[in-house]
C-alpha positions as CSV (number, residue, x, y, z in Angstrom):
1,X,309.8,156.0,368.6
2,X,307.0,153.8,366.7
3,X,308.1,151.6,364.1
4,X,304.6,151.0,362.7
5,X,303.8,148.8,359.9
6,X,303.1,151.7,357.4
7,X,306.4,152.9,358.1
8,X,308.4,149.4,357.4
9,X,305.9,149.1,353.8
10,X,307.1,152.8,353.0
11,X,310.6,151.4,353.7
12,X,310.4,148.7,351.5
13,X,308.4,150.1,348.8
14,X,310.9,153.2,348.9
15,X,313.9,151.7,349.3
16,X,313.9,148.2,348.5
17,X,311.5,147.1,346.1
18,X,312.0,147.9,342.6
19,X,308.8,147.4,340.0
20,X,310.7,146.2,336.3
21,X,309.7,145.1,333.2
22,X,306.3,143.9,332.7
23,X,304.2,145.8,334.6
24,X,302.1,149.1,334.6
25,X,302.5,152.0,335.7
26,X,299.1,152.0,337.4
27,X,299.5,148.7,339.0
28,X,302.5,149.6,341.5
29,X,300.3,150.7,344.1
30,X,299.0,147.0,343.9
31,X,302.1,145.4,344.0
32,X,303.6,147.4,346.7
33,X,300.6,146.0,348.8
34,X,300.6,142.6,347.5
35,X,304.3,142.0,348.2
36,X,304.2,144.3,351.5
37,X,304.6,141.4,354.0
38,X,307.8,140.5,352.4
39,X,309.3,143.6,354.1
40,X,309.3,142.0,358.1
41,X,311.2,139.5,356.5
42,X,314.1,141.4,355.2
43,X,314.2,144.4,357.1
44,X,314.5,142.7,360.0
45,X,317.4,141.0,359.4
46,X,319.1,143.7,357.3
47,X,319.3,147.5,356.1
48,X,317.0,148.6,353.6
49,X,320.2,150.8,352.3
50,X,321.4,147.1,351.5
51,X,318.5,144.8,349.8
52,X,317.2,144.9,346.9
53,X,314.1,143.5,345.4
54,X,313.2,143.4,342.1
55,X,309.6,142.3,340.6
56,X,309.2,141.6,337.4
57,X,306.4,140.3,334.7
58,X,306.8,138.0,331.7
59,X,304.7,136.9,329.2
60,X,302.1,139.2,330.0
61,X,298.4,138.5,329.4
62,X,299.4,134.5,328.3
63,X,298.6,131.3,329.7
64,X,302.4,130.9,330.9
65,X,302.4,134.7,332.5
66,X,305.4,135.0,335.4
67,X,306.3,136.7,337.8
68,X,309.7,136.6,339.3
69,X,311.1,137.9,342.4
70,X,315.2,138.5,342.8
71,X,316.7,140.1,346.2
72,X,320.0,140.8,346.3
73,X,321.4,139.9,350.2
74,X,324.5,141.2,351.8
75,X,326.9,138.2,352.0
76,X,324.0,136.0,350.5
77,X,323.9,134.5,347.3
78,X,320.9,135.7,345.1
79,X,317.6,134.7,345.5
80,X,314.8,133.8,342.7
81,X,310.9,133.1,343.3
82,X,309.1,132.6,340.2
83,X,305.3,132.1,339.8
84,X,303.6,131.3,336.5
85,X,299.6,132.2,336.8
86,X,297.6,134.1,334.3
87,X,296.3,136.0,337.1
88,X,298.4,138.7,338.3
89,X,297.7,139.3,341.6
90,X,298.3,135.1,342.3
91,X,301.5,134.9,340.9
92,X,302.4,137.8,343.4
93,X,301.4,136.4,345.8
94,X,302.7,132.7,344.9
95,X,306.1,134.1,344.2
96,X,306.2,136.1,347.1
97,X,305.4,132.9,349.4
98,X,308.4,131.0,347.9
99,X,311.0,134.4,348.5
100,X,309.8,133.8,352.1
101,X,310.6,130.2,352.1
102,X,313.8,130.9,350.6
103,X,314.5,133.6,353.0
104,X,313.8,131.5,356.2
105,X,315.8,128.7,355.2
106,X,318.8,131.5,354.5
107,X,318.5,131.9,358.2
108,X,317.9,128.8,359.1
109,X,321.5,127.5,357.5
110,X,323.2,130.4,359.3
């Protein structure tokens, strides 16, 4: 059995991920790569048929632009990154570090 990279990122762009309000539809192939790496960190831990992920974009195109980043955990309280950059592709990125900092300090505390 290989459990390859490519298949955990079809996993979580599949099953996990969920692109809201705010963006494109020609950008989700963009933020399915940028956020990628946030799948190791949730599915292995817990089932993709249980996460949820959802991106989404405010203010689009202005100085105070965010992005925000909710998962929904089994037996976890929700978690919220939020990033405000005009550019796109750094708020993903910026928001997607602090999901993982959230994340390990949910397992850390148990």
């Amino acid at each position: 059995m290989v459990d390859s990279a490519d298949e955990r990122r079809d996993t979580f762009g599949e099953h996990v991920l969920h692109i809201g309000a705010g963006f494109k539809a020609k950008e989700h192939p963009h933020i399915l790569e940028a956020l990628a790496t946030l799948g190791p960190h949730l599915l292995g831990r817990w089932d993709a048929g249980d996460l949820d992920v959802e991106v989404s974009l405010q203010d689009r195109g202005g100085k105070e632009q965010r992005v925000t980043l909710r998962t929904s955990l089994p037996g976890r309280p929700p978690l919220v990154a939020v990033a405000v950059n005009p550019d796109i592709t750094y708020a993903l990125t910026e928001a997607k570090r602090e999901l993982i900092r959230q994340l390990e300090h949910q397992k850390s505390v148990g």
